[in-house]
C-alpha positions as a printed Julia matrix, in Angstrom:
116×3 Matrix{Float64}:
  97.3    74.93  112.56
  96.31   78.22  114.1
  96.02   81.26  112.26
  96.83   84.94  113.41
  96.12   88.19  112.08
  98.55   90.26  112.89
  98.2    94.81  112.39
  99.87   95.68  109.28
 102.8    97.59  111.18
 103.36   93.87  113.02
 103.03   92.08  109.28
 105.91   94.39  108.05
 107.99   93.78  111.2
 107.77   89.98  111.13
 107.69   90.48  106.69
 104.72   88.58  106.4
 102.21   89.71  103.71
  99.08   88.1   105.01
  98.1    85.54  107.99
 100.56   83.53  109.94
  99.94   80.2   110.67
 101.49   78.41  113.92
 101.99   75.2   115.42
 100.95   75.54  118.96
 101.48   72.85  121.49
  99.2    72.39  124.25
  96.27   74.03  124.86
  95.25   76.33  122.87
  95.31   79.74  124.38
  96.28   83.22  124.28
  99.76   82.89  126.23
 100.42   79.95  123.87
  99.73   81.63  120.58
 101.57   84.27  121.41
 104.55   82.14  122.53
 104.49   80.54  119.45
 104.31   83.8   117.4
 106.89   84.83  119.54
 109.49   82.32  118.95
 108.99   82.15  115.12
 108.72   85.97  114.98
 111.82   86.97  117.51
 111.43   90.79  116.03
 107.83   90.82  117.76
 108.8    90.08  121.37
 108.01   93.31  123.14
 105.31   94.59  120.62
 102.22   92.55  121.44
 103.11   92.0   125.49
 105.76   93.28  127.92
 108.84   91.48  127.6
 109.37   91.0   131.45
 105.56   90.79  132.88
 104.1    89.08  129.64
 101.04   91.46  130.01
  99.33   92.85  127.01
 100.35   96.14  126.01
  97.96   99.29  126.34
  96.59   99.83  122.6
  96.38   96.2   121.47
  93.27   93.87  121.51
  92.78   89.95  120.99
  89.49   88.81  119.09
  88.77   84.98  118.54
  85.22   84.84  116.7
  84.11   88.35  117.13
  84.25   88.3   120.63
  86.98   90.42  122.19
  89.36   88.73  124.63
  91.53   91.31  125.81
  90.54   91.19  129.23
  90.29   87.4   129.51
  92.86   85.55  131.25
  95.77   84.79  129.12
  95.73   81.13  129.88
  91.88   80.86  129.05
  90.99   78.1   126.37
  89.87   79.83  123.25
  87.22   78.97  121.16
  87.0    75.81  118.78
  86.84   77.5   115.9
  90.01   79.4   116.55
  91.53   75.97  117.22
  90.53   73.96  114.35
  91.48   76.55  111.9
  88.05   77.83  111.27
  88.38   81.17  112.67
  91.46   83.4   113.1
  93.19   84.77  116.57
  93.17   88.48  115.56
  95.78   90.79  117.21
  94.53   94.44  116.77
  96.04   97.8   117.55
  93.41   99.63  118.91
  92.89  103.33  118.21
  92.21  106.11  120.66
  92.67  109.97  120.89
  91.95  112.52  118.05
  94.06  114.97  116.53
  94.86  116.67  119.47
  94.18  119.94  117.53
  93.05  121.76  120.14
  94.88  121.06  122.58
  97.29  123.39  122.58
  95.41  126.58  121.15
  93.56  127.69  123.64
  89.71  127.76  123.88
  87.64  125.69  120.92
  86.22  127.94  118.49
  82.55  128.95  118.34
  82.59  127.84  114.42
  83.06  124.02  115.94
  80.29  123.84  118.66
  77.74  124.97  116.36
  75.59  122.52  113.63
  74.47  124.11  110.22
């Protein structure tokens, strides 16, 4: 049984409270686990990968035993732990940007630059 930690906006898509669990067949890789999720989740095709290239999409990140795999190959075996059970396959939506605040309004203040 592999389990998957999904972002809470991908939790209330699929309406799962916690961790999934998944049979996978095969080898036990990223293109497989997300295959599986996939096909027991149809509402999440599109969200983690692009439908037609099966690439991962800008913003999300894979983690198998604290190690980040988002630039791995897709069909690279992942970790033991991950699956035996031990450890979880963690889907994350990563952050970036700011506020955007000042984008729009013209030169940054003084107030901002300077430390009291």
């Amino acid at each position: 049984m592999i389990r998957v930690i999904l972002p809470a906006h991908l939790r209330t898509l699929a309406r799962v409270a916690g961790e999934v669990e998944l049979d996978v067949e095969g080898e036990i890789t990223q293109r497989s686990i997300l295959e599986a999720l996939e096909t027991r989740y149809p509402m999440l095709r599109g969200t983690v990968r692009d439908q037609v290239t099966g690439q991962r999409r800008p913003y999300v990140r894979f983690f198998a035993c604290e190690q980040d795999w988002s630039h791995q190959s897709p069909d690279a075996p992942l970790p033991d732990a991950v699956v035996t059970g031990a450890e979880p396959f963690l889907v994350v939506g990563a952050i970036a940007g700011g506020s955007g605040l000042f984008l729009s309004r013209g030169p940054i203040p003084e107030a901002v630059h300077r430390k009291e």
